[in-house]
N, C-alpha and C positions, 0 to 999 in steps of 0.2 A: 496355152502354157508354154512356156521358153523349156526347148532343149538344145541340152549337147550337140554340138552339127560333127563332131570328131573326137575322136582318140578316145581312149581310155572305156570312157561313158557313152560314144557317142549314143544319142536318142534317150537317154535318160532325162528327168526332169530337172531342171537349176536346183529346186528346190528338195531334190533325192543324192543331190551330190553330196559327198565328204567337206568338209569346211575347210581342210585340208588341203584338198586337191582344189579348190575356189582358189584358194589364199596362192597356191600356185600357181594355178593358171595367170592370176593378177600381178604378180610380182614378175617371174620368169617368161613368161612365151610375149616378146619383143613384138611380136607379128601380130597381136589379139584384136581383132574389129572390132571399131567402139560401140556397137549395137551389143555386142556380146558383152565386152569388160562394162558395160553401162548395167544390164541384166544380173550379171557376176557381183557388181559392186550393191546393188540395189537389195541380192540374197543375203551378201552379208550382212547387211543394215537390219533389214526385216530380222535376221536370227539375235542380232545383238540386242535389238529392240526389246524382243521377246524372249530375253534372259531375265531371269525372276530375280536372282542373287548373283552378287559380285563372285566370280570362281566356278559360276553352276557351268556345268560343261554341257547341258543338256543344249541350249541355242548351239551349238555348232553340229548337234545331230541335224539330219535332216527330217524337213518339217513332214506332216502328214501329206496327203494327198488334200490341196486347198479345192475348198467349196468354189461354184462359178463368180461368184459376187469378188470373191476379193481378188481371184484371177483377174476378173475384168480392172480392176483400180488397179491390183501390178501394174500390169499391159498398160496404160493408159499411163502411170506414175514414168514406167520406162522408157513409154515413148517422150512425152513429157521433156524427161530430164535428156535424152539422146538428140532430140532437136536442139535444147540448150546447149549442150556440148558442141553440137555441128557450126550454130551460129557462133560461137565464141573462136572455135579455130576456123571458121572462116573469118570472122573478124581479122585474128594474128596473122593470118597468111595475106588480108588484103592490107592490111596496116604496112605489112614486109613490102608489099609487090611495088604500093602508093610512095615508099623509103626509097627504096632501088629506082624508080621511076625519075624521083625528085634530083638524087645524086647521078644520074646520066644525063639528066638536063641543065 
């Protein structure tokens, strides 16, 4: 199960966080390691998912304490999608390096 490594919460569960304080840590803290805001952004998903009615404020509660099965598919969803992320900015960054390379020669 993904936690908190700092502040506030630190060592609490992604998924015992405030939706609140999610939605902050995403927008505001500049320095977020994408291992984390990948996990962060994956909690929001999962609570929006699992909003029954348009307005219901219960998805942005924090969820129960999840059974081992669906832990495992998070973990696995997040690792998943944070490889995706990692190749895609190394894409951009070698796309940049292969540009700069091309205009010095």
């Amino acid at each position: 199960m993904a936690t908190m490594p700092y502040g506030k919460h630190k060592g609490k569960a992604l998924s015992a966080l405030p939706a609140d304080y999610i939605k902050w840590c995403l927008s505001d803290m500049e320095h977020l390691r994408e291992p984390l805001r990948v996990a962060l952004t994956a909690e929001l998903e999962r609570r929006e998912s699992t909003q029954s009615e348009p307005g219901d404020e219960r998805a942005n509660e924090p969820a129960d304490e999840p059974s081992a099965a669906p832990r495992q598919t998070a973990t696995a969803e997040v690792s998943v999608r944070a490889r995706a992320l990692v190749r895609t900015e190394l894409s951009k960054v070698l796309r940049k390096m292969a540009a700069e390379l091309d205009r010095m020669a």
